[in-house]
DRENGUKE-904931 format. One record per residue: residue number from 1; x, y, z of N, C-alpha, C in turn; chain; residue in three letters. Coordinates in steps of 0.2 Angstrom, whole numbers, plus 5000, padded with zeros to 4 digits. Layout:
BEGIN
REC kefi  n_x  n_y  n_z ca_x ca_y ca_z  c_x  c_y  c_z lovex drenti
REC  NUM    X    Y    Z    X    Y    Z    X    Y    Z     A    ALA
...
This chain:
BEGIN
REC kefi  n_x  n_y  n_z ca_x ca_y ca_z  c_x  c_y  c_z lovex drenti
REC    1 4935 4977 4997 4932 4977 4990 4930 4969 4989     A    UNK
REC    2 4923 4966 4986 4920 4962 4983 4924 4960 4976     A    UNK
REC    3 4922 4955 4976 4927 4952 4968 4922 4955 4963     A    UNK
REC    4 4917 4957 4963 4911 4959 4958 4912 4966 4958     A    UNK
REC    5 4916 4970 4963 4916 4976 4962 4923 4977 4960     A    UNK
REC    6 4927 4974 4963 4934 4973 4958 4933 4970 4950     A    UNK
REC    7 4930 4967 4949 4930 4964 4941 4927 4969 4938     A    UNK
REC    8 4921 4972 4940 4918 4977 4937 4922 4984 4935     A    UNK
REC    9 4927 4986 4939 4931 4990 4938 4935 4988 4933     A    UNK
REC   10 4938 4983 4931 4942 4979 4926 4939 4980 4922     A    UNK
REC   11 4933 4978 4922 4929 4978 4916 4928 4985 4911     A    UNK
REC   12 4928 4989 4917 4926 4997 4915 4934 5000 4911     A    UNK
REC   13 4940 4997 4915 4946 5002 4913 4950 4999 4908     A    UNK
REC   14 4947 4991 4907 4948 4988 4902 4944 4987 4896     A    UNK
REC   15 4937 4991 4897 4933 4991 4890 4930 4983 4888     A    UNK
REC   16 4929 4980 4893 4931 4972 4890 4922 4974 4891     A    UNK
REC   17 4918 4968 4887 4913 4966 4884 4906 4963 4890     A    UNK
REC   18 4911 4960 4895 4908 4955 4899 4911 4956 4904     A    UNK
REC   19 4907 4956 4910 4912 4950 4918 4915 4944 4918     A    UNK
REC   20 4912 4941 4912 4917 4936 4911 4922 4936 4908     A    UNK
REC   21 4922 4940 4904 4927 4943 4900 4932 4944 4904     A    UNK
REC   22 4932 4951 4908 4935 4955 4913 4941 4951 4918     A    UNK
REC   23 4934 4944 4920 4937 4939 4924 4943 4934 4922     A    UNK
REC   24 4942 4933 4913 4944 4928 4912 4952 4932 4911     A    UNK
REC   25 4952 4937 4909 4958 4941 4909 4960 4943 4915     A    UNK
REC   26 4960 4944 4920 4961 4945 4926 4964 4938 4927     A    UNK
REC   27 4962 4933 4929 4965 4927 4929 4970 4926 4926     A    UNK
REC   28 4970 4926 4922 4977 4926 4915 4982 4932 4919     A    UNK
REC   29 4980 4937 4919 4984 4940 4923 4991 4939 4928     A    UNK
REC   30 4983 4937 4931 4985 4936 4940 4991 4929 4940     A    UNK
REC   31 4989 4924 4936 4994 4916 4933 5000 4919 4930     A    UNK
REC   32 5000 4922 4925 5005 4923 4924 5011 4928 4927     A    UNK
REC   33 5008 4933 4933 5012 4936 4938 5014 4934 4943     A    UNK
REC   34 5010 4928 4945 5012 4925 4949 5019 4918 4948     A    UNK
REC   35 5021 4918 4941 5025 4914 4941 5030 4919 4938     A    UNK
REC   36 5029 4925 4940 5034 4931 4938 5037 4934 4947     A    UNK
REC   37 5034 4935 4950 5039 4936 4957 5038 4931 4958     A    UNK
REC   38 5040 4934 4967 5042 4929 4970 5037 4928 4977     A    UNK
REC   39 5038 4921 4978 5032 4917 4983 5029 4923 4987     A    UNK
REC   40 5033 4927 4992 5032 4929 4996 5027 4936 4993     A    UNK
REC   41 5030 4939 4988 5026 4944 4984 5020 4940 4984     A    UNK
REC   42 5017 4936 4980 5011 4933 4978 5008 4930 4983     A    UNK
REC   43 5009 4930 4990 5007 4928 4993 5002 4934 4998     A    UNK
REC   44 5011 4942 4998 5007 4948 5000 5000 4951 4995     A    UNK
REC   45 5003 4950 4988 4998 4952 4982 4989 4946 4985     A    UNK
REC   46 4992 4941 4985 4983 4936 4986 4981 4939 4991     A    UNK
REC   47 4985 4943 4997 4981 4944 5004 4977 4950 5001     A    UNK
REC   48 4978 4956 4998 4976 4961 4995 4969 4957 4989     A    UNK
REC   49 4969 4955 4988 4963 4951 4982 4958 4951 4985     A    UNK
REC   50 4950 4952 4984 4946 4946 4987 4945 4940 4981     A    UNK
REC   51 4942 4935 4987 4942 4927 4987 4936 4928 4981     A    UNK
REC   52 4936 4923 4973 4942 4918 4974 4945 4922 4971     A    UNK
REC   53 4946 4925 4969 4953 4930 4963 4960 4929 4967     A    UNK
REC   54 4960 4929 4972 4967 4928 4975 4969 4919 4973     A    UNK
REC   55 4964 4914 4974 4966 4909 4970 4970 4907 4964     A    UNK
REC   56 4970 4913 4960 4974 4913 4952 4981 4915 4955     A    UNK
REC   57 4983 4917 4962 4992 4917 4962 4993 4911 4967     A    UNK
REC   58 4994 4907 4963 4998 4901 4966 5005 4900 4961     A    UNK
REC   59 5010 4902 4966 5016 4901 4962 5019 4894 4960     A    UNK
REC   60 5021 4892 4956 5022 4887 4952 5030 4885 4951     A    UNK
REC   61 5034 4883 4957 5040 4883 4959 5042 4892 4959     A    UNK
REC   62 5050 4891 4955 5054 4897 4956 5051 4901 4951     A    UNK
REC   63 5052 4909 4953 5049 4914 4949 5055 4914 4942     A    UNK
REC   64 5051 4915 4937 5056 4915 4930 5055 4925 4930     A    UNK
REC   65 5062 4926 4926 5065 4931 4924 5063 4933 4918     A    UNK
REC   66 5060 4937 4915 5059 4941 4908 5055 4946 4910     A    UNK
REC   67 5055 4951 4904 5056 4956 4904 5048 4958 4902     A    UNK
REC   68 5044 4964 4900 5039 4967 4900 5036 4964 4892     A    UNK
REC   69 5039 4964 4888 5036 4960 4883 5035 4951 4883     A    UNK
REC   70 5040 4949 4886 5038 4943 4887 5031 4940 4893     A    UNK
REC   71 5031 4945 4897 5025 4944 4900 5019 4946 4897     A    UNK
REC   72 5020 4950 4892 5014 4953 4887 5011 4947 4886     A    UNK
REC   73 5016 4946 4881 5017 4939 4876 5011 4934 4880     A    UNK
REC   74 5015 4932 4886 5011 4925 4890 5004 4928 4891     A    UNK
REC   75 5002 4933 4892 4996 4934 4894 4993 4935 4888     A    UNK
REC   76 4994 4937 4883 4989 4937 4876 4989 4932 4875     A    UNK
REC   77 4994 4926 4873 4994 4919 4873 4988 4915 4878     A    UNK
REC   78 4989 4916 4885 4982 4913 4887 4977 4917 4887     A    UNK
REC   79 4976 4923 4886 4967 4926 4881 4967 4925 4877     A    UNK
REC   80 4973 4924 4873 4971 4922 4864 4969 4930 4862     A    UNK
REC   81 4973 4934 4865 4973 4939 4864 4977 4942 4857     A    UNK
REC   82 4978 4947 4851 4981 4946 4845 4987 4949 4849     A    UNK
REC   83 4993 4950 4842 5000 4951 4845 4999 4957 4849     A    UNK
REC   84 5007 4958 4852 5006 4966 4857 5013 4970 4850     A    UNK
REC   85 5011 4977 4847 5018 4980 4847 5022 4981 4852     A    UNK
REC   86 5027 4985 4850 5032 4985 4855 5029 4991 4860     A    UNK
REC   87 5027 4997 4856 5024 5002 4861 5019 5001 4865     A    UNK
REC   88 5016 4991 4867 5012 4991 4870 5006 4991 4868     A    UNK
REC   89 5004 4993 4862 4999 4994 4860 4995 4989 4855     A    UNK
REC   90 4989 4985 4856 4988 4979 4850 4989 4981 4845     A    UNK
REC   91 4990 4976 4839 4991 4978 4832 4983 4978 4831     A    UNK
REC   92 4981 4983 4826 4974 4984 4825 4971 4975 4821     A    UNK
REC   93 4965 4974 4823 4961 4970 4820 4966 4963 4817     A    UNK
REC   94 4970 4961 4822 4974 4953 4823 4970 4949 4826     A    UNK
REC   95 4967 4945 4822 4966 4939 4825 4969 4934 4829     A    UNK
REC   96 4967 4934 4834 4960 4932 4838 4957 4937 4841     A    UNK
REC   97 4959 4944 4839 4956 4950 4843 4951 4950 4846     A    UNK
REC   98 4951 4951 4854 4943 4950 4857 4940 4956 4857     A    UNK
REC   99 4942 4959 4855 4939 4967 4851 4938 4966 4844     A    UNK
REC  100 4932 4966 4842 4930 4969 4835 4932 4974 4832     A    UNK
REC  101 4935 4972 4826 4939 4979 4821 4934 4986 4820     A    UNK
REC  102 4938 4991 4819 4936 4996 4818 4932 4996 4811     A    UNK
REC  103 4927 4999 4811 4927 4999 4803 4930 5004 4799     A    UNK
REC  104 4933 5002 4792 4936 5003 4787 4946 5002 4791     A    UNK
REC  105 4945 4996 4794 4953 4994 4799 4956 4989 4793     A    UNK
């Protein structure tokens, strides 16, 4: 698969607005998983990517430990994405939301 046909799929099951969009989250993604396992994972995971996508797993010393909220956390923090509840699910219309509120939100 093409990184245009991979980003486009992102785009589509992410709803997100743009391929830029799509991409810029996918990167944020891929950064902060990669300093979530370990070398040898990230390195399996880059071979399955097309180029450049597989670029954003470059592991950055030892893998850190935390848990499924904390890796939330770091990725809405590099989108500027609003908080995560705990279900997972965004708090409606938190700014910096990259989604537009609903109206009457």
């Amino acid at each position: 698969m093409k990184s245009d046909e991979f980003l486009a799929k992102v785009r589509e099951r992410g709803e997100y607005r743009s391929g830029a969009e799509a991409e810029r989250v996918t990167g944020a993604v891929l950064r902060v998983l990669a300093g979530r396992i370990t070398p040898g994972e990230v390195t399996d995971l880059a071979s399955q990517l097309p180029a450049p996508l597989d670029d954003a797993l470059r592991p950055d010393g030892q893998p850190e430990s935390y848990g499924r909220e904390e890796f939330l956390r770091r990725i809405a923090e590099r989108t500027g994405a609003g908080p995560v509840r705990p279900s997972g699910t965004p708090a409606p219309c938190s700014p910096p939301s990259p989604r537009p509120c609903p109206a009457g939100s």
